[in-house]
C-alpha positions in Angstrom: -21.4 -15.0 6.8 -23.4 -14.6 3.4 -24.0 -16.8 1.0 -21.6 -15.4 -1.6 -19.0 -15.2 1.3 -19.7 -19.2 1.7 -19.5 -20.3 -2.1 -16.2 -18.0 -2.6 -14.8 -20.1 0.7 -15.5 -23.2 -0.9 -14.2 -22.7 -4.3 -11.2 -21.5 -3.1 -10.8 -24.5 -0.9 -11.7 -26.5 -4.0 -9.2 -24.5 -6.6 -6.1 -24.7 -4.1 -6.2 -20.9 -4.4 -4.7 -18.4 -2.0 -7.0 -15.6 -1.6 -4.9 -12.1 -0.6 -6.8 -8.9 0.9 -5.1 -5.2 1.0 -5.9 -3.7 4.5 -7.8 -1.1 2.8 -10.5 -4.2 0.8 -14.2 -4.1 2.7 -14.5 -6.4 5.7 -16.8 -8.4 4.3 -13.1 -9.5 1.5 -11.2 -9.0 4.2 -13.1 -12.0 6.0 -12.7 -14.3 3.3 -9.1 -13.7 2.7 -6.7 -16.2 3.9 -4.0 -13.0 4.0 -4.8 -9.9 4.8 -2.3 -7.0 4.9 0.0 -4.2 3.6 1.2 -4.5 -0.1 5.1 -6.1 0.5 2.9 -8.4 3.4 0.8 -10.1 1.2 4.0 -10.4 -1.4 5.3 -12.0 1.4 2.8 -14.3 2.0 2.7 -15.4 -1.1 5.7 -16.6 -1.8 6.0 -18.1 1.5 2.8 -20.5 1.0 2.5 -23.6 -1.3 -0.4 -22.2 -3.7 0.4 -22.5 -6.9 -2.4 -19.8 -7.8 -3.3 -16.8 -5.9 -5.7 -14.2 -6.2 -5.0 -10.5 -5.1 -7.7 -8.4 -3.9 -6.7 -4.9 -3.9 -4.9 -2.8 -7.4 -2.4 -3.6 -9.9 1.0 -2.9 -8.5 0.1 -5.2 -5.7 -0.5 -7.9 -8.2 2.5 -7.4 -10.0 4.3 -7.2 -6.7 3.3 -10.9 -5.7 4.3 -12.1 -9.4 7.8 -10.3 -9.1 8.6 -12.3 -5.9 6.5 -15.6 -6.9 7.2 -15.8 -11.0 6.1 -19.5 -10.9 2.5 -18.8 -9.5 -0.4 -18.3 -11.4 -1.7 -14.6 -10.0 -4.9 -13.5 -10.6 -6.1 -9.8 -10.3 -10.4 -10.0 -10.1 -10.7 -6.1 -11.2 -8.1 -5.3 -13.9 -9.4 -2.1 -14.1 -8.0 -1.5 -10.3 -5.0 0.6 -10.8 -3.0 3.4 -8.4 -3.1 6.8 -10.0 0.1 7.6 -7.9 2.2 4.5 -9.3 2.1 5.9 -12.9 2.6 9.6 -11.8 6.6 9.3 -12.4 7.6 7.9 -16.4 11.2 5.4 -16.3 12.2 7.3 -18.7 12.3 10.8 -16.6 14.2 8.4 -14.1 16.9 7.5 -16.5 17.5 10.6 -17.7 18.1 12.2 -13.6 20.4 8.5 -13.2 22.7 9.6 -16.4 22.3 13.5 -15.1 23.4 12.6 -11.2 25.7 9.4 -11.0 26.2 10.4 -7.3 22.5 9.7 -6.8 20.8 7.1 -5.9 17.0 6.2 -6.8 14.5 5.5 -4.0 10.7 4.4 -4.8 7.9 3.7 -3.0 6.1 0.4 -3.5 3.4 1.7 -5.0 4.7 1.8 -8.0 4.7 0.5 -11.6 7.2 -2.7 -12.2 8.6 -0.4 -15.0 9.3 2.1 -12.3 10.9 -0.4 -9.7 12.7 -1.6 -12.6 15.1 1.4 -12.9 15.2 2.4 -9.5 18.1 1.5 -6.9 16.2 0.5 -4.0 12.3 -0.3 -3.4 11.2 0.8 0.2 7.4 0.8 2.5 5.6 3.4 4.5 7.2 1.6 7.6 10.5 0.8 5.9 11.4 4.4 4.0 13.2 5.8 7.2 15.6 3.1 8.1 16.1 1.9 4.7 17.3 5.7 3.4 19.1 6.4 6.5 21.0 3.3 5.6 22.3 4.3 2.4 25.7 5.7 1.7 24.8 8.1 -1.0 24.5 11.9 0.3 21.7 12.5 -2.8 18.6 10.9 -3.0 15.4 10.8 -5.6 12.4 9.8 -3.7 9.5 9.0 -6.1 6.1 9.2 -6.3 5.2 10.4 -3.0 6.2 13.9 -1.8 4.6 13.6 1.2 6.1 10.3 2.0 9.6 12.2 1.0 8.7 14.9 2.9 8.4 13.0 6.4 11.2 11.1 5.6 13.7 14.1 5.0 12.1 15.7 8.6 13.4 12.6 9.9 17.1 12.4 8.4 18.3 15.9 7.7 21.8 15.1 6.8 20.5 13.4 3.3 19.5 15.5 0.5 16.3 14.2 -0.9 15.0 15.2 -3.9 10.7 15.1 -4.3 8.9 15.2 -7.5 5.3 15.8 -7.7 3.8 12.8 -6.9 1.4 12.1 -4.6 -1.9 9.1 -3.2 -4.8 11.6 -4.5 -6.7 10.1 -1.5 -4.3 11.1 1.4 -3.1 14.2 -0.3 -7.2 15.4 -0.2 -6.9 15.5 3.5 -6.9 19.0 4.5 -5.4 20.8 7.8 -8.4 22.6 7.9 -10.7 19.1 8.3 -8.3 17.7 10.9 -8.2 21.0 13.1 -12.3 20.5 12.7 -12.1 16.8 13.6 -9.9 17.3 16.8 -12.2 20.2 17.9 -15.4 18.3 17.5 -13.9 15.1 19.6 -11.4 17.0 22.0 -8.7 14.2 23.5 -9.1 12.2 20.9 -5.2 10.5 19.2 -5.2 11.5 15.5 -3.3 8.9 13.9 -2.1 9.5 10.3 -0.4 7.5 7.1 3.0 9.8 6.1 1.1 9.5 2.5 -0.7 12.9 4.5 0.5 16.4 3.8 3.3 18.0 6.0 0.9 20.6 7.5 -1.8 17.7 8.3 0.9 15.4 9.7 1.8 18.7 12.1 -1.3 17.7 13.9 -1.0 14.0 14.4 0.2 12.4 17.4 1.0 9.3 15.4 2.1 8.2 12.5 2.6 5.2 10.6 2.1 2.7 7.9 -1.2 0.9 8.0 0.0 -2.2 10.1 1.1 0.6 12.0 -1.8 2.4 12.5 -4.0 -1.0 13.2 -1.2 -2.1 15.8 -1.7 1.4 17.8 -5.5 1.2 17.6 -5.3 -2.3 19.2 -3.3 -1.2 22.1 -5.1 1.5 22.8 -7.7 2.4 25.0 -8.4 6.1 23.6 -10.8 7.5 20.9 -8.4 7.2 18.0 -9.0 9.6 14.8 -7.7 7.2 11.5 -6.1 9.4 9.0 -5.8 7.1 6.3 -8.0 5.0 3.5 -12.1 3.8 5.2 -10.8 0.1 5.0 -8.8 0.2 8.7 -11.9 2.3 10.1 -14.9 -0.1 8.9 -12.7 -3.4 9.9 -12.9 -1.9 13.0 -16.2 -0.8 13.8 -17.9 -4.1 12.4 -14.7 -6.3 14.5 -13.8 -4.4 17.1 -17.0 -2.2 18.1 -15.8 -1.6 21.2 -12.9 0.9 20.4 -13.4 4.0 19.5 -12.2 4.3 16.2 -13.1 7.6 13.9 -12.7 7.9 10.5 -11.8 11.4 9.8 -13.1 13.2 6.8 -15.2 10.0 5.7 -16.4 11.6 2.3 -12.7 11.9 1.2 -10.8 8.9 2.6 -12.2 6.5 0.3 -10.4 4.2 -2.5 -12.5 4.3 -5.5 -9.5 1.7 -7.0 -9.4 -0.4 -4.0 -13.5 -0.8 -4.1 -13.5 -2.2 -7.7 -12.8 -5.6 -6.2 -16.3 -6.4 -5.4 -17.7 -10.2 -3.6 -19.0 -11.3 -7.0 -15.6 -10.5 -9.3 -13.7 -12.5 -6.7 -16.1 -15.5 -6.7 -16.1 -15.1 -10.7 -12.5 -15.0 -10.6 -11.7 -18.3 -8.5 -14.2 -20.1 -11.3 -12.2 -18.5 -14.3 -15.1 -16.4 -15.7 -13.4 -12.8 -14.9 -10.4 -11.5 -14.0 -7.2 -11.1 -15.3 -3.8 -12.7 -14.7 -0.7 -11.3 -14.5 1.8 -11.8 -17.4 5.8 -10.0 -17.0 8.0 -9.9 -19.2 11.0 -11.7 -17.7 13.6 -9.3 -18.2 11.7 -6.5 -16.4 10.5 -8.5 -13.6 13.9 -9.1 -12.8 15.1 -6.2 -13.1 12.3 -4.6 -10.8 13.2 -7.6 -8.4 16.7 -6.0 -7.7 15.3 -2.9 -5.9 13.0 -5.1 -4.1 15.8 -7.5 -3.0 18.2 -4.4 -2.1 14.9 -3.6 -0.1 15.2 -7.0 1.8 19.1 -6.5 2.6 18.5 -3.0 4.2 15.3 -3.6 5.7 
């Protein structure tokens, strides 16, 4: 453990301060993090625990999403400038306008998303979630916003719904190419390519699992073969510096990297805890709970 890593342990001991930690954070965060985790996880966490101020290390819909669910804690993003280019890629507005235009629909987003996005949608879902929680729904006609891919894979799986995509899309996963996994699989024949449905249909053709990233990490640990990681450096590197002894590949290293995600940095964090960067997160009440009702529907189906 560094030194950094040591003073950011103590001051968060010393500040009562819950530190969170996306999957996708550098090990070195992840270690200090007293949560680590998928987006709703650490949400989850959150509210379960007793801090009365926690700090999120990952981007901003993340953030919000622990304020939604925990409006009386004090939640502290370290890189404000941390954002998701996919959870701005759909406007409300354009959401309102298909609710007025389809009444028969019903409105499914992705949690990475804006809280003005979850705010006018009819039900929030995850990566792991999307499946059961669509299949679940009595509605025939379905908008399924940002991510097309996501949509994508999730109509394969339930044919009898109608599921409308719009162009959205993670700009990281969507950069994976068919091409670069075909290379990947032929460089390291027998190796398990395991990919996040954030991937393109014809790249997910190729995978022998897939799955969210507590998904993903869960197959990796029970498994003995070389395993090909098709989604964001984070799961790969946790590996290789905790668990050296699986074989754990990241595929197409150069492209399956966060720029967002490495914003949050050892020094902003430390900064943060002592209230010299940082930002927190203010809602306005009215939104927050209206982006808590998709969420909430989320919880009943899920």
């Amino acid at each position: 453990m560094t030194e950094l890593q040591r003073l950011i342990i103590n001051e968060k001991e010393k500040s009562g301060t819950l530190i969170l930690a996306h999957t996708y954070q550098a090990p070195e965060i992840i270690d200090i993090a007293d949560v680590s985790g998928d987006s709703f996880a650490l949400s989850k966490a959150a509210a379960e625990r007793p801090h009365s101020r926690v700090l999120v290390c990952g981007v901003r819909f993340m953030a919000d999403t622990v304020k939604i669910l925990s409006p009386e804690k004090t939640v502290i993003l370290p890189a404000p400038d941390a954002t998701c280019p996919m959870a701005d890629q759909i406007a409300p507005e354009r959401v309102t306008a298909f609710k007025t235009e389809n009444p028969d629909a019903q409105v499914v987003v992705y949690i990475n998303t804006s809280t003005e996005l979850k705010a006018v949608a009819d039900v929030c879902v995850t990566s792991s979630s999307a499946v059961k929680i669509v299949s679940k729904l009595e509605v025939e006609k379905i908008l399924f916003i940002p991510d097309k891919n996501l949509g994508a894979w999730v109509a394969k799986q339930l044919p009898d719904k109608n599921i409308i995509l719009w162009e959205g899309y993670c700009p990281i996963h969507d950069r994976l190419t068919e091409e670069q996994v075909l290379a990947a699989k032929k460089e390291r024949p027998g190796a398990i390519f395991a990919a996040h449905p954030e991937c393109r249909r014809e790249v997910l053709r190729h995978a022998e699992m897939i799955g969210s990233t507590a998904e993903i990490i869960n197959f990796i640990l029970n498994s003995d073969k070389e395993i090909l990681v098709g989604t964001v450096r984070g799961v790969a590197d946790y590996f290789k510096l905790h668990y050296p002894e699986k074989k754990v590949r990241l595929l197409a290293p150069e492209v399956l990297r966060c720029g967002d995600m490495e914003k949050v940095t050892l020094d902003n964090i430390y900064a943060s805890l002592k209230g010299e960067a940082g930002e927190e997160i203010i809602l306005d009440e009215k939104l927050r709970l209206a982006a808590r009702g998709c969420i909430d529907k989320m919880l009943e189906l899920g």
